[in-house]
N, C-alpha and C positions, 0 to 999 in steps of 0.2 A: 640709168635708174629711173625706176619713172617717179612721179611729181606725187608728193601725199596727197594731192587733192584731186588727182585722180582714185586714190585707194578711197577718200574721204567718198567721194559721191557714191562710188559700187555701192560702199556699206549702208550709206541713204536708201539707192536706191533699192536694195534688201530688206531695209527698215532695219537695221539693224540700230536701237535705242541709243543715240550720242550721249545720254546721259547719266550713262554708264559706265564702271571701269571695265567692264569688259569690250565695250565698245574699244578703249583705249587699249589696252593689250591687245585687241584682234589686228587693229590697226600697226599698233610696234610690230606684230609677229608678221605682217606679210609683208612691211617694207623691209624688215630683217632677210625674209628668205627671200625675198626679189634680191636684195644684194648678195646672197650665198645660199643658192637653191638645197646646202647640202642640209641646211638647217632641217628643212622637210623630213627627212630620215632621220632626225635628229631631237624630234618635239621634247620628248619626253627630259631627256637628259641633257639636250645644252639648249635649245628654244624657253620652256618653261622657264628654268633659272634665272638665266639671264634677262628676261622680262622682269621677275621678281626681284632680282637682286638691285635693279635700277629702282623699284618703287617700293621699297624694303617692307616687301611681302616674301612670299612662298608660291613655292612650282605648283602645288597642290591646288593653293584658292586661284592662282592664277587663270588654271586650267578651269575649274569650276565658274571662273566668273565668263572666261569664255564660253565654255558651253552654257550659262544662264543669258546671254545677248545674244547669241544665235538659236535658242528655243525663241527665245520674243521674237526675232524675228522673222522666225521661221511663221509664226503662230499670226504674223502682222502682214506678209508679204504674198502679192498673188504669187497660186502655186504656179502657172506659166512663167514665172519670170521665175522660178526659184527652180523650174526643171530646165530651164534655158540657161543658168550657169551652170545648172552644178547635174545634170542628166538625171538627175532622180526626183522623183518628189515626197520622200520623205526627208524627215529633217539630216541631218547631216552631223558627222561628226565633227569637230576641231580638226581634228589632220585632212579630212576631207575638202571643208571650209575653206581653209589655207591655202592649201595644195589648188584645188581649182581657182581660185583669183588669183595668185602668184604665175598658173601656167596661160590663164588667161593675159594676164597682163606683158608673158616674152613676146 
């Protein structure tokens, strides 16, 4: 499995805002699917939840608070380094998100 402080930096160096709760769920959700890739095909109905259900929230804002820390830092991060993870440069969705650092980090 790799090391949270390996996921912590990516999300630094994305700028993605630590003081945030979305910061915190983007982070739960890719050590999640680095330990069971199948979560990825999964966001919606077992990923969500079960972020929420641990910080007795909801799959809804859960998802909303992630895509509100990846607008920031999409909005915060040079676009070179944000087409060099994620091959595009516009902003990205949450399953995109995920998916590219989870496959970057096998």
């Amino acid at each position: 499995m790799q090391d949270k402080s390996t996921v912590m930096t990516i999300l630094k160096n994305l700028r993605v805002p630590v003081n945030t709760k979305g910061y915190r769920y983007l982070l739960t959700a890719i050590l999640m699917c680095v330990e069971d890739v199948r979560l990825l095909s999964k966001m919606t109905t077992r990923l969500y939840p079960a972020i929420a259900e641990g910080d007795e929230n909801n799959a809804a804002c859960v998802e909303r608070l992630m895509r509100y820390a990846i607008q920031k830092a999409f909005d915060e991060c040079d676009k070179e380094l944000w087409k060099e993870y994620f091959g595009i440069s516009r902003k990205t969705k949450v399953s995109e998100f995920v998916a590219a650092i989870v496959l970057q980090l096998q």
